[in-house]
ZADRENGU-335595 format. One line per field, with one value per residue (C-alpha): residue number from 1; residue in one letter; x negated, y, z negated. Coordinates in steps of 0.5 Angstrom, whole numbers, m for minus. Example, Ala and Ser with C-alpha at 12.3 -4.5 7.8 and 13.67 -1.06 7.14 Angstrom:
// residues 2
pos: [1|2]
code: [A|S]
xx: [m25|m27]
yy: [m9|m2]
zz: [m16|m14]
// end
This chain:
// residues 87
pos: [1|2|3|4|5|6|7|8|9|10|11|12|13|14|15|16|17|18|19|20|21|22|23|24|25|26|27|28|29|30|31|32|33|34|35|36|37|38|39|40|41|42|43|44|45|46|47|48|49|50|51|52|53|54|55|56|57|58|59|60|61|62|63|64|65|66|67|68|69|70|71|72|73|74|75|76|77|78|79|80|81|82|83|84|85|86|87]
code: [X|X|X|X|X|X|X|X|X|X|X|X|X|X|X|X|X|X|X|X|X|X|X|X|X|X|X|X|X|X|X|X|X|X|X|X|X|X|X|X|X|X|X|X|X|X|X|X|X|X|X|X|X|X|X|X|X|X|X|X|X|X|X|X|X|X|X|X|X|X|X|X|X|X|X|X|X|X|X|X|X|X|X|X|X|X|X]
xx: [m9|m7|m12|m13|m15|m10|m10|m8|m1|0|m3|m4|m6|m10|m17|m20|m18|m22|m20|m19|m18|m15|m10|m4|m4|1|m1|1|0|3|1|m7|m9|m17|m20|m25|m32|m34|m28|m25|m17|m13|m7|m2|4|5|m2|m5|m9|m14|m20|m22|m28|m29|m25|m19|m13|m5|m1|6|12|12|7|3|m3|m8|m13|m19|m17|m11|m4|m3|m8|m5|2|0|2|4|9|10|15|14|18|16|17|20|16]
yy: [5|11|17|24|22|24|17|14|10|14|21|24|31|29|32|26|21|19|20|13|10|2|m1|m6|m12|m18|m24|m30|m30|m23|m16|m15|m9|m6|m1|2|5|7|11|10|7|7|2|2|m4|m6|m7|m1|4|0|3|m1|1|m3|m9|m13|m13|m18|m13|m16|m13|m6|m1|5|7|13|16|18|21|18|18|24|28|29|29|24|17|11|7|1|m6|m13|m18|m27|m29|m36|m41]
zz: [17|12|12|12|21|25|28|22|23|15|15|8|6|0|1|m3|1|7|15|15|7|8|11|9|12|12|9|8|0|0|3|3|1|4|2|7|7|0|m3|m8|m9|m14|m16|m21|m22|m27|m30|m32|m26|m23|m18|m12|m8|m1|m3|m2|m7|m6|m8|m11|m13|m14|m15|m12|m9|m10|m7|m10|m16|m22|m20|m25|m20|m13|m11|m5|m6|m2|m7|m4|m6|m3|m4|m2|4|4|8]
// end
């Protein structure tokens, strides 16, 4: 879990983001990010910024993710780089 709660595994300072904004799971077709509740998270690669709210996204390559406002806005951001695992 990444969020501003205490019992985050990832605790970030932003105060936009929620105590509990989404989690990155490992899946089988790469790494799955989910939003949480009704917040707003934003992800950028190698397409332009776009903004999920509750719903799940396969990050792939490299990229990064906001919370709440555009990447230019807050300081706090999560750059994340998947690689495939082979089977």
């Amino acid at each position: 879990m990444i969020g501003r709660g205490p019992d985050c595994e990832l605790v970030i300072s932003d105060p936009k983001a929620s105590r509990q904004h989404c989690t990155i799971e490992r899946a089988r077709t790469g790494s799955c990010c989910r939003t949480q509740h009704q917040r707003h998270l934003r992800h950028g690669g190698r397409r332009k910024e776009i903004v999920l709210q509750r719903e799940d996204l396969t990050l792939r390559g490299h990229g990064w993710i906001a919370f709440g406002q555009p990447r230019a806005s807050t300081a706090d951001i999560v750059e994340y780089f998947c690689e495939r695992v082979p089977a």
